[in-house]
N, C-alpha and C positions, 0 to 999 in steps of 0.2 A: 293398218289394213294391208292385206299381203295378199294377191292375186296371182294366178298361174300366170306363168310365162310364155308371152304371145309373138316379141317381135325383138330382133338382136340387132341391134346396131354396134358392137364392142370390138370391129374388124373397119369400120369405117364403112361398111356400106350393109343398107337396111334388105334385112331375112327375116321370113316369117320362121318363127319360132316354132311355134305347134298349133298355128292357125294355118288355113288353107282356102285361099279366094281366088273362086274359078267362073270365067262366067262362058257360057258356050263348053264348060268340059277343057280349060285352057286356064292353067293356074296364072292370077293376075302378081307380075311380082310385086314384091313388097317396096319395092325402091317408087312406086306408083302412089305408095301415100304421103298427099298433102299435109295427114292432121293426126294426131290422135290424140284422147284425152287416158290416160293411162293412172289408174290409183286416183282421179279426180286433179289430174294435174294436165295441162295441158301443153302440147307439143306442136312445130309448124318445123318440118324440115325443108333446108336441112339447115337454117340460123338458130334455133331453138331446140333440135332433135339432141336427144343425152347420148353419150358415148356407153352405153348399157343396153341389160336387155328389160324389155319393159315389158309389166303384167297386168293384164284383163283383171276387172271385178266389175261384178254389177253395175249398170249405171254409165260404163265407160263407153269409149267409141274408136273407130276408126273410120277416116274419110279417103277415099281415093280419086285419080285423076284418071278413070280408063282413056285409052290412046282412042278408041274407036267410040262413041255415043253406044248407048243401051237402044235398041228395037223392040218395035212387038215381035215378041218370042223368045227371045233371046230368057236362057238361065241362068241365075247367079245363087254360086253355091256358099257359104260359110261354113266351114266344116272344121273341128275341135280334131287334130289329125289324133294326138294320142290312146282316144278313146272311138275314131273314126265314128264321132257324133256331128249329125248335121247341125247349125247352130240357127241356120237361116237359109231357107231355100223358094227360092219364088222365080214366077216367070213372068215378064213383062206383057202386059196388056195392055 
């Protein structure tokens, strides 16, 4: 199973690949994720994070630690940048 490529960590510090997480219009970096399950494998950085770049398939995930809590209103955007497709867009209620 072979998934696009989401998140590079092959420099020693984690970049979003060609995913894009923005909440308020303010791209969240990628050094702000705790978790991800990548190809059904899962990852906790940075004692378990792989020296690569890792890819999305159905079913996968990624967790974050934003710096500020989420409010009512507040927007969070998921956005696929290649195809500048939204992936998940919702506002807090």
């Amino acid at each position: 199973m072979h998934g696009e490529r989401a998140i590079d960590n092959t420099g020693g510090t984690i970049k979003w690949k060609n995913l894009e997480l923005r909440v308020n219009g303010e791209i969240v970096p990628a050094t702000q994720i705790i978790e991800i399950v990548s190809e059904g494998v899962r990852y906790k950085p940075p004692t378990s994070w792989p020296n690569k770049v890792c890819s999305m398939v159905v079913g996968d995930r990624i967790k974050v630690q934003l710096t500020t809590p989420l409010t009512t209103g507040d927007e969070v955007l998921l956005k696929w940048v290649p195809k500048n497709q939204s992936l998940l867009e919702l506002k807090v209620v």
